[in-house]
Structure formats: structure tokens, C-alpha cells
C-alpha angles and dihedrals in degrees: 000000000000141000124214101182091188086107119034145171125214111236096233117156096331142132133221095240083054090063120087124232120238139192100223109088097211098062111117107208097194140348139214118198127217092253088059106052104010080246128064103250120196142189113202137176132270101202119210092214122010150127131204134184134212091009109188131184117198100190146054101260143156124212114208113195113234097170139002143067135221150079126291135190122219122185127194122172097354096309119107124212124208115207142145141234124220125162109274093032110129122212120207116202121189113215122273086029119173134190119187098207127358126190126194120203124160136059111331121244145151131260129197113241119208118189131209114200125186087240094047093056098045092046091049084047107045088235093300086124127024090197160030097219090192110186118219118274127180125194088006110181106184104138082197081077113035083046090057087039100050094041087055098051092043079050101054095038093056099049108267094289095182096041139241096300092064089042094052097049097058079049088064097030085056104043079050103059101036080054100055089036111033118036139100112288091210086057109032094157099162105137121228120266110249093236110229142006118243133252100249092043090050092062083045095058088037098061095037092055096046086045096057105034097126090055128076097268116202139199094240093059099050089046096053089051087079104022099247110133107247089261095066097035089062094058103035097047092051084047093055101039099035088243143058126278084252098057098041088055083052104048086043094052086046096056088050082049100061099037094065086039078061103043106022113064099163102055127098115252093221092059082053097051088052101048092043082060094255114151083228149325098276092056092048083049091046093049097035074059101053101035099028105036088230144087117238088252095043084065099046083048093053109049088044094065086040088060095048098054 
């Protein structure tokens, strides 16, 4: 598994199964810069039959598997090392990585790359660590991981349906529990998470969120409201509320959903779902579905005939 980001396609509103296979390794089928996702998220090629030389890898990084089955051979120092991909598997790559020679045989498929840059991690972390200091893992199965990894990347190549606040948020759960997994024994370096929000900053972030519903909320400016890195905000925020950050804006937006269904007739649905901070009406349906039990016009439906009789 490689990346070759000469040649790149933005992940805007598309889905893994829409994107082609290939048998060059270093295709990159789409990209997600940092900027999108608070994490790099990329999809890159499983070849059926290739081979690739001086394959380096600068970064920290981890390659979840999406498609494709078959054996591969990696060697590194004049050792060759036989292994197989199937979809699921996790490779952990330490940074400044080097095969020799790598061949590819099998099913071709597609796997998710996540980078780790020196720069993300400090900023995520608010310089309370420099680094991800991954240690190499070969044939990794921990569905925690590829479920973060492959909502992010559905995430990021739809669009960023939920916002940056969701997408954030698998950025630092992820960051955490590579961190706490998947490092060097000899540099654990993951900083202690700070326990509960006060009294007096958990009005603050509840008036700011209910002041700002209808706008793209993100992890980095909840975060700043109380001055926690967005790494600690994650965790101490789901540790004081009982959710994450990401739930507790939904259910809040739903709740102001269903307070104008209720009072405002006359209103479109579609101008409600925009100004609760839904990406559109069919996302605040979806959710008022799943969460509710009931469509937006169910409701509506509902408390009219309640009101009638």
C-alpha cells in the first residue's frame, strides 16, 4: 500500500464504490486535505498485479483496507516479507519508512490512507505532543480503527454531510486511540485528559452552542471557548455530558427542530432544517427519523391534529 499525491481528486460528494480500481500503486483516487477533515484522508490503490520500488513513506500514517484480496511481499533490508490484504486489515507505518521492493498479487481494491504529520498532531494537540511516534504494524485487525477510518473517509467524500464538528471529532478519537494503542513503548507521549468541565465553562459552551445552531460548529471552536486543545476537549466534554461534542449539537438542533415544526406552520421545512445547521432537509428528515421516530412532516402532522382537538 502507497500513495503518490502528484495526481489527486477532491473528495466532494462521493462514495468509495464511485471510485475506479487501478493497477498502479501510486494513484491516488481521491484526497482530503488537512483543512477538510482536521486529518489528511486518502483513497489509494490495491493493484491486482504490480510491482514498486523505494517505497517511502514520510509520515506517520495508518492504511485501512476497504476492497481487495490477495498476498503481498514487502522487503525491507534484504529480507523479504510475505503478507496478505484483505478488506478490514490495518497497516501501521512508523515515520521515515522504507521498502526496498514491494509486489502486489490478488483482487484489486482500494484502502483508506490517514496521515500523521508532526504539524497535525501538535496543532490537535495544542503542542502537548510534538508527535505520533507510530510503531510499525503489519496485518493489524481492530474494528475501533477501520470504523473511525472508514467514517471519516465516507465523511470527507460526501461532503462533509455532519459537519465539521463530527468530522473533527473521528480525527481526535482517532489520534486518541492510536495513541494509547499503537505507539513506541519506549515514547508514549499521550497527555492526560484534563477529567470534567466546570460549572461556569459548561454554561459557556451551552449558550454558545445554542446560540449558533444554525452555523457549521467545529471542534476547534468549542474547544477555544474554554481554552482545552481540541484533543482534550473531545474527551473531556464526552466525559462531562455523557456524549460527544457531535451528538449533544444534534440532539440540540433536533430539539430546535422540532420546536419551530411545532410553532411555525407556515414555514418551509427546508428554511428550518437550514437555520437548525442541518446540511439540508433531507439530512434533518433522515436523522428526526432515526433518532425521533418521526418525519418532519409527521411532526407537523401530528401537533396539528393535537391542536384541533
Amino acid at each position: 500500500m502507497h500513495a503518490n499525491q502528484r495526481d489527486h481528486a477532491e473528495m466532494d460528494r462521493l462514495d468509495l464504490s464511485d471510485l475506479p480500481s487501478s493497477n498502479d500503486p501510486t494513484e491516488v483516487l481521491a484526497h482530503s486535505p488537512t483543512t477538510a477533515s482536521c486529518l489528511p484522508v486518502t483513497v489509494t490503490c490495491i493493484p491486482r498485479e504490480a510491482e514498486l520500488v523505494h517505497d517511502v513513506h514520510p509520515t506517520a500514517r495508518i492504511f485501512v483496507a476497504h476492497e481487495g484480496r490477495g498476498r503481498r511481499w514487502y522487503r525491507q533490508g534484504g529480507r523479504m516479507v510475505p503478507m496478505r490484504t484483505e478488506p478490514g486489515m490495518i497497516e501501521i507505518y512508523e515515520k521515515g519508512l522504507v521498502f526496498d521492493h514491494c509486489r502486489w498479487s490478488g483482487a484489486p481494491g482500494r484502502c483508506i490512507l490517514v496521515d500523521f504529520s508532526d504539524a497535525d498532531v501538535e496543532a490537535m494537540t495544542h503542542g502537548e505532543m510534538q508527535a505520533l511516534p507510530l510503531r510499525t504494524q503489519h496485518e493489524v485487525f481492530d474494528e475501533r480503527v477501520s470504523r473511525i477510518v472508514f467514517g471519516l473517509a465516507g465523511e470527507a467524500l460526501a461532503g462533509l454531510p455532519n459537519g465539521r464538528l463530527y468530522a473533527q471529532g473521528l480525527s481526535v478519537a482517532l489520534l486518541g486511540l492510536l495513541g494509547s494503542n499503537y505507539v513506541s513503548a519506549a515514547r508514549q507521549s499521550l497527555p492526560l485528559p484534563p477529567g470534567r468541565i466546570g460549572f461556569a465553562q459548561q454554561r459557556r459552551l451551552v449558550e454558545l452552542i445554542e446560540g449558533q445552531l444554525g452555523s457549521d460548529l467545529s471542534l476547534t471552536r468549542l474547544a477555544e471557548e474554554i481554552g482545552l486543545s481540541t484533543f482534550h476537549f473531545a474527551r473531556a466534554f464526552k466525559a462531562t455530558f455523557g456524549v460527544t461534542p457531535h451528538l449533544y449539537v444534534q440532539g440540540r438542533r433536533l430539539d430546535a427542530a422540532a420546536r419551530a415544526l411545532r410553532s411555525e406552520h407556515g414555514r418551509p421545512i427546508a428554511d428550518i432544517a437550514l437555520a437548525c445547521g442541518f446540511s439540508s432537509q433531507s439530512h434533518m428528515t433522515e436523522l428526526m427519523r432515526r433518532k425521533m421516530g418521526t418525519t418532519p412532516r409527521g411532526m407537523r402532522q401530528w401537533n396539528s391534529s393535537k391542536q384541533e382537538r
